[in-house]
C-alpha positions as CSV (number, residue, x, y, z in Angstrom):
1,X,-2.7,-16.8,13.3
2,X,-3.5,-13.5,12.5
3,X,-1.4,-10.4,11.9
4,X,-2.4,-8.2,15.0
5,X,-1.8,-11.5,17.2
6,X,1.2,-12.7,15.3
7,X,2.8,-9.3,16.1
8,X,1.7,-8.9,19.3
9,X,3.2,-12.4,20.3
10,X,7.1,-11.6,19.2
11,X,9.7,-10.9,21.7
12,X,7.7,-11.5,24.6
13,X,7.1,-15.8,25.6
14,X,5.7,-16.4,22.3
15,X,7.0,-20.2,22.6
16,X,5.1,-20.4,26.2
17,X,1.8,-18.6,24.9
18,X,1.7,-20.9,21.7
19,X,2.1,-23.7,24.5
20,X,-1.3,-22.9,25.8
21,X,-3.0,-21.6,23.0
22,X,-2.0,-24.5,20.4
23,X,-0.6,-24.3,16.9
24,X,-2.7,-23.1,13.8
25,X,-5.5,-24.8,12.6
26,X,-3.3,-25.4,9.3
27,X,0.6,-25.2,8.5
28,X,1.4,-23.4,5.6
29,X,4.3,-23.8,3.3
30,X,5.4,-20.3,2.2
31,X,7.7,-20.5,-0.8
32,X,10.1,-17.5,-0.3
33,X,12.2,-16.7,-3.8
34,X,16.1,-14.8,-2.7
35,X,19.1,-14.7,-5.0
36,X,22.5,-16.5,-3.7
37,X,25.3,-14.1,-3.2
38,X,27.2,-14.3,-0.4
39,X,25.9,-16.5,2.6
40,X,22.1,-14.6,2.3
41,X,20.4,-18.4,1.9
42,X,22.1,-19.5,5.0
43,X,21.4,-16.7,6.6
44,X,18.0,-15.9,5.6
45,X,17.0,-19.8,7.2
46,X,18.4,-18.6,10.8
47,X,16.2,-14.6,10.3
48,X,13.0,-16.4,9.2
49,X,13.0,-19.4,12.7
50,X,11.8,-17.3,14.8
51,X,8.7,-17.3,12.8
52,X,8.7,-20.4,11.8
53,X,8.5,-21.3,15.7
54,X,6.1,-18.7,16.8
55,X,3.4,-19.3,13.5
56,X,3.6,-23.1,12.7
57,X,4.4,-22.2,9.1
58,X,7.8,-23.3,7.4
59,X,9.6,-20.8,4.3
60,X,10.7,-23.0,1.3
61,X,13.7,-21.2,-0.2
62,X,13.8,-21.0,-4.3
63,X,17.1,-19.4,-5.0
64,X,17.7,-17.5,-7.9
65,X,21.5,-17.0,-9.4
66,X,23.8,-14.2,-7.9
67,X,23.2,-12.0,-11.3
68,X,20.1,-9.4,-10.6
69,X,19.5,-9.3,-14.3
70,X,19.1,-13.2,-14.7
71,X,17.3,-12.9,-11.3
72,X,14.6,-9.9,-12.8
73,X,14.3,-12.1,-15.8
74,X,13.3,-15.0,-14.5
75,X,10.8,-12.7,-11.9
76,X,9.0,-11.4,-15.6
77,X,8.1,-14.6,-16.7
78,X,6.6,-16.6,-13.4
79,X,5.0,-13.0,-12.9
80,X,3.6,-12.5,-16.4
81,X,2.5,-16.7,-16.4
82,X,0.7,-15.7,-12.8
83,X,2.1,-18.5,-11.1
84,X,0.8,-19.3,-7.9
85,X,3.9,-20.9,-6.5
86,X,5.9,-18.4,-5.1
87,X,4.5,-16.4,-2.4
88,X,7.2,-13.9,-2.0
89,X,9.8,-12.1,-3.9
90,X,13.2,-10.7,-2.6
91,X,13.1,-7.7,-5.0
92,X,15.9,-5.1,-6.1
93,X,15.1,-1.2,-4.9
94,X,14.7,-0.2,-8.8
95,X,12.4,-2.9,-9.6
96,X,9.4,-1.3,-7.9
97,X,7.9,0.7,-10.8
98,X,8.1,-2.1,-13.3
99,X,7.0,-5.2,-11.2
100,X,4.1,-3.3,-9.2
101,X,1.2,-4.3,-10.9
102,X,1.8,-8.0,-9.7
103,X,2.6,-7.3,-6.1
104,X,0.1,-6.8,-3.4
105,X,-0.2,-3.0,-1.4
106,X,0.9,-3.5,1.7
107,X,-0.1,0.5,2.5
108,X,-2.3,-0.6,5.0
109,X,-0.8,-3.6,6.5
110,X,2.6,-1.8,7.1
111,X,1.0,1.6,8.6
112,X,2.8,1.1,11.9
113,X,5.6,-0.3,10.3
114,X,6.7,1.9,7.6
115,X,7.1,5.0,9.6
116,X,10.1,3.4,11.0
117,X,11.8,3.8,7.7
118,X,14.1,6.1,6.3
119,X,11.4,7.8,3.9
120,X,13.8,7.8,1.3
121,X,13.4,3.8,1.2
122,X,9.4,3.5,1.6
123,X,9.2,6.4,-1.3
124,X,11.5,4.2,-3.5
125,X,9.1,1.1,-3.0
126,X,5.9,3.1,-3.6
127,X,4.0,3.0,-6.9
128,X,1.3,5.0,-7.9
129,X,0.3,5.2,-4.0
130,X,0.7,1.5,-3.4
131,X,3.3,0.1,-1.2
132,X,4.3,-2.7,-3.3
133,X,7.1,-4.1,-1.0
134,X,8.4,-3.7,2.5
135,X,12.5,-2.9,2.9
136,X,14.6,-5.8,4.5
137,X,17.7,-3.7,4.1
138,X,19.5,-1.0,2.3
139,X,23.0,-0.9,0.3
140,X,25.5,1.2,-0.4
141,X,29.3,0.4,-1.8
142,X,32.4,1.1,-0.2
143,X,36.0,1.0,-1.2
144,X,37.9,-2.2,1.3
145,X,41.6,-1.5,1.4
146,X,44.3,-3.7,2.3
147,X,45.6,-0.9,5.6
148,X,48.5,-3.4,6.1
149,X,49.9,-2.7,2.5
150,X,49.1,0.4,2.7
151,X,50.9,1.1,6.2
152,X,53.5,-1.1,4.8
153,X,54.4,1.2,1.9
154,X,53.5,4.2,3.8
155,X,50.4,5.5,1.9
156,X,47.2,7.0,2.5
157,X,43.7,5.8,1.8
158,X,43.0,7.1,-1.8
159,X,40.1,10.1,-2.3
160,X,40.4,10.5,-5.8
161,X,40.7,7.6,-8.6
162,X,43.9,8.9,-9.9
163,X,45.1,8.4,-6.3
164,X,43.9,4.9,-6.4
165,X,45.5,4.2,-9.7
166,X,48.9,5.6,-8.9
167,X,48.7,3.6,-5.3
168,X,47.1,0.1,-6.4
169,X,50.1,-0.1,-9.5
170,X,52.7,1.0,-7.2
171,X,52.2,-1.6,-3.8
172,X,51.2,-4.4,-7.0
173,X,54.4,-3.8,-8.6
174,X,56.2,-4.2,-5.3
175,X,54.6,-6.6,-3.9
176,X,54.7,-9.0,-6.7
177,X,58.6,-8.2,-7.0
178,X,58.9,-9.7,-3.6
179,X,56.5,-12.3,-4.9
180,X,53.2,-12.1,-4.5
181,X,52.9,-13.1,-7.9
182,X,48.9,-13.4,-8.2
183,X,48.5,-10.0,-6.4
184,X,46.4,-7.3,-8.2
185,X,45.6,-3.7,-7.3
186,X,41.9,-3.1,-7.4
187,X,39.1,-5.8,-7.9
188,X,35.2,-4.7,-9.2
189,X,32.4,-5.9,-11.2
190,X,33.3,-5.7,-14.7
191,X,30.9,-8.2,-16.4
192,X,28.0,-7.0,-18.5
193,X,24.9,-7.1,-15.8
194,X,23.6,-4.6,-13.5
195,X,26.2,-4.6,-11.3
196,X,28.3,-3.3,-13.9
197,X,25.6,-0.2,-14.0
198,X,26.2,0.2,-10.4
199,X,29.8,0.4,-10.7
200,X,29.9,2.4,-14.2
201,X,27.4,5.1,-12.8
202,X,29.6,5.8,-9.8
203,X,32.6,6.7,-11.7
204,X,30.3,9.2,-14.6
205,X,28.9,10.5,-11.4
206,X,32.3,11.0,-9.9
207,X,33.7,13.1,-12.0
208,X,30.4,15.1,-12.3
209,X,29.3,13.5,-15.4
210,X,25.7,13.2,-14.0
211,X,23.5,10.0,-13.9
212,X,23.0,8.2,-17.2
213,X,19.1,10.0,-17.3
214,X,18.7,12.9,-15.0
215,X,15.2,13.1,-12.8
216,X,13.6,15.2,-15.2
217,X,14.1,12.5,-18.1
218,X,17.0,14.0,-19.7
219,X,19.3,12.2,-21.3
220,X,22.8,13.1,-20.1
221,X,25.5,10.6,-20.5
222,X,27.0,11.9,-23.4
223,X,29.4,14.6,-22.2
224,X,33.0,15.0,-21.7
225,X,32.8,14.1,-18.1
226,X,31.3,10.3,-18.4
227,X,34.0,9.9,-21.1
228,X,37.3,10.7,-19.1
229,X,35.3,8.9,-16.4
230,X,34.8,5.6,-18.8
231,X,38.3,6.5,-20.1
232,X,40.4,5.9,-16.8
233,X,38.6,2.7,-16.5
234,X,39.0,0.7,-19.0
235,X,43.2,2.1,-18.6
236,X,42.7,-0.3,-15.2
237,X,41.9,-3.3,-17.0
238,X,45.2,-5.5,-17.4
239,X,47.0,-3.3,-15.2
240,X,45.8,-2.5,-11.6
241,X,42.8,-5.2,-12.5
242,X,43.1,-8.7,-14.1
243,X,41.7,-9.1,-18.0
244,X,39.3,-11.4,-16.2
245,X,37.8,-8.6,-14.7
246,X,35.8,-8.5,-17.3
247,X,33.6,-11.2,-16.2
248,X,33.9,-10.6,-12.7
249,X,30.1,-10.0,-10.7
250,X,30.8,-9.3,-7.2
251,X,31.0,-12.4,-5.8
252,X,34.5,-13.4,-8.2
253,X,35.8,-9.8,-7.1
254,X,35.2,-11.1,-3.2
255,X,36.7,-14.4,-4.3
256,X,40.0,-12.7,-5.4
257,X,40.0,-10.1,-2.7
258,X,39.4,-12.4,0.1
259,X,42.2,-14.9,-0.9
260,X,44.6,-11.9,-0.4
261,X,45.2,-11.3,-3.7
262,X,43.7,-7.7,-4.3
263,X,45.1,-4.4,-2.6
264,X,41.1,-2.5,-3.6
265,X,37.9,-3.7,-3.7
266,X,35.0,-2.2,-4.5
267,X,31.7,-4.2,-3.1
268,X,29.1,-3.7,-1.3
269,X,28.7,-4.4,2.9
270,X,27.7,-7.9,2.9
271,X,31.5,-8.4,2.3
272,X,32.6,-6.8,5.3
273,X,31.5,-9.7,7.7
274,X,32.4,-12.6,5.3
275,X,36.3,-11.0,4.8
276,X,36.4,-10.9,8.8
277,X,35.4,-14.7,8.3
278,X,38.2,-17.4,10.1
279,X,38.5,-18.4,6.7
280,X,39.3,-15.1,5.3
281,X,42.9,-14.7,4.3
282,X,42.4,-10.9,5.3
283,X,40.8,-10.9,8.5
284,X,42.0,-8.0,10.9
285,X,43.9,-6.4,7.8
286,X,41.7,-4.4,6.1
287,X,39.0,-1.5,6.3
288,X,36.5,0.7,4.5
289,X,36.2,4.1,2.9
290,X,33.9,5.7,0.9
291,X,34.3,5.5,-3.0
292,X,37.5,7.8,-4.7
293,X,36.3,11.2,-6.4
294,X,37.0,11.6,-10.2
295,X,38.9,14.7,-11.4
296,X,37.6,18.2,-12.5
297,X,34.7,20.4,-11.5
298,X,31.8,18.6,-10.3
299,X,33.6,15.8,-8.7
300,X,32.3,14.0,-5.9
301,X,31.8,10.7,-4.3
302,X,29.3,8.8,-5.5
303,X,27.9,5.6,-4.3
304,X,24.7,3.7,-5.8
305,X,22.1,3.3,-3.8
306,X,21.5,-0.3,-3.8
307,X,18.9,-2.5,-1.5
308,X,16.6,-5.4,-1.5
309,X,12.7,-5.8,-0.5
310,X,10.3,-8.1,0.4
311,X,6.7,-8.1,-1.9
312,X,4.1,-10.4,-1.7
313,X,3.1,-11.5,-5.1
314,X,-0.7,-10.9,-5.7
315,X,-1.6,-14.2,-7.1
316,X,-0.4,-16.1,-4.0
317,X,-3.4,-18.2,-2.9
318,X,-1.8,-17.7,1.3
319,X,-1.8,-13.7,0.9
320,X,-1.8,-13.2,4.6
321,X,0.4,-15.5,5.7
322,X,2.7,-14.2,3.5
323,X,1.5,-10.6,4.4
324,X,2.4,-11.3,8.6
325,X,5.6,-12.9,7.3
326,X,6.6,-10.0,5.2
327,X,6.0,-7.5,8.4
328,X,8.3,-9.9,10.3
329,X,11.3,-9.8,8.0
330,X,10.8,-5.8,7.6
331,X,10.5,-5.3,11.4
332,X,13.1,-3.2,13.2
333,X,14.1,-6.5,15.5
334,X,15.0,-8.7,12.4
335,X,16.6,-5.6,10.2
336,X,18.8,-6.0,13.4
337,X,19.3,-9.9,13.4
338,X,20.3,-9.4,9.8
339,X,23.0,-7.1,10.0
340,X,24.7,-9.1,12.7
341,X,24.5,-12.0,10.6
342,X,25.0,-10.6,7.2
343,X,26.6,-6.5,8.2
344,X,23.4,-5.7,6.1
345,X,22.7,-1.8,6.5
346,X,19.3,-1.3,8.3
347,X,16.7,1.0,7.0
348,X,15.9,1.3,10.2
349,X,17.2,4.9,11.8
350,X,17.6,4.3,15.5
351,X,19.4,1.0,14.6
352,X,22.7,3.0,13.5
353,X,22.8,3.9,17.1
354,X,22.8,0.3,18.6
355,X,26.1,-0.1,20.0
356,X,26.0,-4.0,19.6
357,X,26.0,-3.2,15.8
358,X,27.9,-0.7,15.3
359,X,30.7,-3.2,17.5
360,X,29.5,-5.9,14.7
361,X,30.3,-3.4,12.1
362,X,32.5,-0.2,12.7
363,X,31.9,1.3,9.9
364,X,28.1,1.6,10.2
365,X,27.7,5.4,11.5
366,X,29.8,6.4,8.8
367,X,27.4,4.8,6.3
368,X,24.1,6.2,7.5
369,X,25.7,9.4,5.6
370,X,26.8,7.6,2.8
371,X,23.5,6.2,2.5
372,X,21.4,9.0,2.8
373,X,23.8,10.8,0.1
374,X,23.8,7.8,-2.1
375,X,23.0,8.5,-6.0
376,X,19.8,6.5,-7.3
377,X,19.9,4.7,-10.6
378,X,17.9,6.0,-13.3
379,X,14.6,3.9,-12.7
380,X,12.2,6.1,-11.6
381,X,12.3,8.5,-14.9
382,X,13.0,5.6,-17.1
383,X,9.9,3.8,-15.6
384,X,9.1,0.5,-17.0
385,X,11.8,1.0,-19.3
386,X,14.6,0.9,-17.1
387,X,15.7,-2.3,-17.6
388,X,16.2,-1.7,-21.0
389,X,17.8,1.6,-20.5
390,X,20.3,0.1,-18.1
391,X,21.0,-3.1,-20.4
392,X,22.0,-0.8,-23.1
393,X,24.1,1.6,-20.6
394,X,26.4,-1.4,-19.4
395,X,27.0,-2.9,-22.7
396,X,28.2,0.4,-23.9
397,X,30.4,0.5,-20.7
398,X,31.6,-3.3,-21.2
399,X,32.5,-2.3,-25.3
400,X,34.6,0.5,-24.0
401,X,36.7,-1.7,-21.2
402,X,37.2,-4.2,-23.5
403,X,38.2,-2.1,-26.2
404,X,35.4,-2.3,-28.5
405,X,35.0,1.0,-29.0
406,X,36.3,4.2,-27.5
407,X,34.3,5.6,-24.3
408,X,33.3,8.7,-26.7
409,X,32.0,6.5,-29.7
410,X,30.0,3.9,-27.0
411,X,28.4,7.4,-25.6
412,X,27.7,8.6,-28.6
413,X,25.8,5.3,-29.9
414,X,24.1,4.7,-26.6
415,X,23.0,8.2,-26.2
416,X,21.0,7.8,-29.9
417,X,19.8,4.4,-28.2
418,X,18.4,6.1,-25.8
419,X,16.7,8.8,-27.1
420,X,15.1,5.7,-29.3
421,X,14.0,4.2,-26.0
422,X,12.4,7.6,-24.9
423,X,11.0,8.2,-28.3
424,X,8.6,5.4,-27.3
425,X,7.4,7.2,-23.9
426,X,9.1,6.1,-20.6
């Protein structure tokens, strides 16, 4: 079936029309590679029926493991081998400049489509002028707060992280003296990936300490700011956060939290739904907010700007069936399906006005701000080097919360690592 039909069939008796017309001439297998956090597999098989029904095709799933490193790893070597088995990658928003070469440009294909975007989002997936993936939906992290401990010891949702400090030790400490013995204060991603990036930039951004390598290509992180920002961080671990926090990705931080065991959480909104879950030992009792500011001049909140694709690899041998199913998962009607199933954020404006939505997920107007203020990791100055970059900007991180090293002496060392990086051209 062919793009311009396949499109012009949804919504409107595609079942009844495929009745008369027949099903394609051939069935196609589509082999469909998404990581496994949360319940995206489960969720991705009830987006993709629909086109499953209306085409004749069927998606083969190939997870990947919940880590994005292990995931972009693992990307680099069936892409650098060629392989013809997987048709389509679910693909990080910084991987864009580093995987484009192997990824068809869907400029054309998605003229209609991409308009519909938030710029921001198609600009972030376009390399050297080629559209080298389509957006499924965008991210943003948030702060989820007990409000019934907090309305319980009469406190106020924390701005700042000295705030949330003083507030997660003090409810801990009285909650666990009436015993609540495995309750802890404030639950993140601590293990050395990229999520640990994600987290690590938001407090150096926070308390105005810039963002790891600026724009321009500068190399900032080593300044006074990022260090009292690295500094208060690591004081959280074994305190307001569990030594295991050290190993935690996001989904052992939701694990903890969604037991009922954490008064903070820092994660990003496919949480939201899955903690309203029956299952969910906090469902009803807890809310949202953006991230805490750090201290002194410059201080802000800061949340990175996070977000998954859709690109169709260019050594598939079914290009445009994978093309028309990569339109389908990027249109404005399945952006929608998603964030009821998943409380993905659309990248999609005029969805952040659907009522339906925004009943799913209360917090969803707010974010549209959040999101359009959202800080960017480094990867569009760092180029094809970004992975590297970021690898050696969370191990610094993770030798400074566990005690490794001071925050100045890991700055100081990555900064030289860096500029050894650059030395070899972004």
């Amino acid at each position: 079936m062919s793009k311009r039909l396949s499109q012009s069939l949804r919504g409107a008796g595609v079942l009844a029309l495929m009745t008369v017309m027949g099903a394609p001439a051939s069935a196609e297998e589509i082999n469909y590679v998404i990581g496994s956090v949360g319940n995206a597999v489960e969720a991705f098989k009830e987006t993709v029926k629909p086109w499953e029904e209306e085409t004749g095709h069927t998606v083969s799933i190939v997870t990947m493991p919940s880590s994005t490193s292990d995931q972009f790893a693992q990307y680099r070597l069936w892409l650098a081998a060629g392989t013809s088995d997987i048709d389509l990658y679910q693909t990080d928003v910084i991987w864009a400049p580093q995987l484009a070469d192997h990824f068809v440009d869907l400029t054309e294909a998605a003229k209609d489509l991409a308009p519909q975007h938030f710029e921001s989002v198609i600009e972030s997936q376009t390399s050297d002028g080629k559209l080298v993936a389509l957006p499924l939906f965008t991210d943003a992290p948030a702060l989820y707060y007990r409000k019934d401990l907090l309305e319980k010891h009469g406190k106020e949702v924390p701005t700042t992280w000295a705030e949330l400090t003083a507030t997660a030790q003090e409810i801990q400490d009285a909650e666990r003296a009436e015993g609540a013995n495995d309750l802890w204060g404030f639950v993140w991603q601590g293990n050395a990936y990229e999520g640990l990036t994600c987290d690590a930039l938001e407090w150096v951004k926070s308390f105005g300490g810039g963002q790891i390598v600026e724009p321009d290509g500068t190399i900032s992180i080593n300044n006074p700011q990022a260090v009292a920002a690295l500094e208060q961080a690591a004081a959280w671990v074994g305190t307001i956060s569990p030594e295991g926090v050290l190993s935690y990705q996001e989904e052992e931080a939701r694990g903890v939290w969604q037991t009922g065991n954490a008064v903070f959480m820092r994660n990003w909104p496919y949480a939201y739904t899955l903690s309203q879950g029956d299952d969910s030992a906090v469902k009803g009792k807890f809310d949202v907010a953006p991230l805490p500011m750090g201290d002194g001049e410059g201080a802000q909140s800061a949340a990175t700007l996070g977000g998954w694709n859709v690109a169709v690899s260019k050594y598939s041998t079914k290009q445009d069936i994978a093309i028309d199913l990569a339109l389908f998962l990027a249109s404005p009607e399945t952006q929608r399906t998603r964030s009821l199933l998943e409380s993905k954020l659309p990248t999609v404006p005029e969805l952040y006005e659907d009522q339906e939505l925004i009943d799913n997920m209360p917090f969803l107007p707010a974010w549209k701000e959040v999101f359009e203020n959202s800080v960017p990791r480094p990867s569009a100055p760092t180029k094809g080097k970004y992975n590297e970059v970021s690898a050696k900007f969370w191990s610094a991180v993770h030798d400074t919360l566990s005690g490794r090293a001071t925050a100045a002496e890991s700055l100081e060392i990555l900064e030289i690592d860096l500029e050894d990086i650059k030395g070899g051209g972004w």
